[in-house]
N, C-alpha and C positions, 0 to 999 in steps of 0.2 A: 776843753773837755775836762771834766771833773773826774779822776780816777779815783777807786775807793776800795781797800780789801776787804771784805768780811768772812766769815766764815758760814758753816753749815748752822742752821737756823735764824741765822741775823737777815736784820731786814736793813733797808733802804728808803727813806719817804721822798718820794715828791710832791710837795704840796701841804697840804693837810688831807688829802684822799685818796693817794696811790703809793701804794705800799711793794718792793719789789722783796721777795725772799727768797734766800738762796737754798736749795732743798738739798740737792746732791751736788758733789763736787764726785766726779770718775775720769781719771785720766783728764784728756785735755777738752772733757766737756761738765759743760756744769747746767743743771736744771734750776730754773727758778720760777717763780712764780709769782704772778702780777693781780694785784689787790687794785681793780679799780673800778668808778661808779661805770652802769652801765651804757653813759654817754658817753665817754671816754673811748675812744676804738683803739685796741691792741694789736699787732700784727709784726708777724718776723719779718724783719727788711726786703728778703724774697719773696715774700707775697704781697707785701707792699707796694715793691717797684712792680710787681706785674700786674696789680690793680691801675695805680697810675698808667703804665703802657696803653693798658686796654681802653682806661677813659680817654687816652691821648686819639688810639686807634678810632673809640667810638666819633668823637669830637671830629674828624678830620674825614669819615668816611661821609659821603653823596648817600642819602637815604633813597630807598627802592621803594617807588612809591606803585601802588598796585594797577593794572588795568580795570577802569571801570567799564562796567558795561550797563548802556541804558537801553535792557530790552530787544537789541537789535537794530535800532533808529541810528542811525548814519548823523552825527554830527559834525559841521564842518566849524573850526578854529579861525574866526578873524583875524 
């Protein structure tokens, strides 16, 4: 892991297209703000891992598949 300090207005590149700037520094939080193109997806780690969750949850559940009905005709299953 690459550690770095900057101050309030300095930025960060990754890359040649994402750019992080540090906007506020308050107490033991600090705001920043993330310069990137808009295929690039952004996300705080907590939303992140419960995006993953969910595809994991989606991925694993048995799909519900609906009752058809044909008109009332009695089909029997070989």
């Amino acid at each position: 892991m690459l550690i770095l300090s900057r101050k309030v207005n300095e930025k960060i590149m990754i890359g040649d297209d994402i750019s992080i700037s540090i906007i506020e520094v308050r107490g033991d939080q600090v705001r920043i703000g993330v310069d990137a193109p808009k295929t690039v997806k952004v996300f705080r780690q907590e939303v992140f891992d419960a995006i993953k969750a969910e595809n994991k949850a989606a991925a694993e559940s048995k799909p519900v598949l609906p009752e058809l009905d044909f008109g009332g005709a009695s089909r029997e299953v070989l």
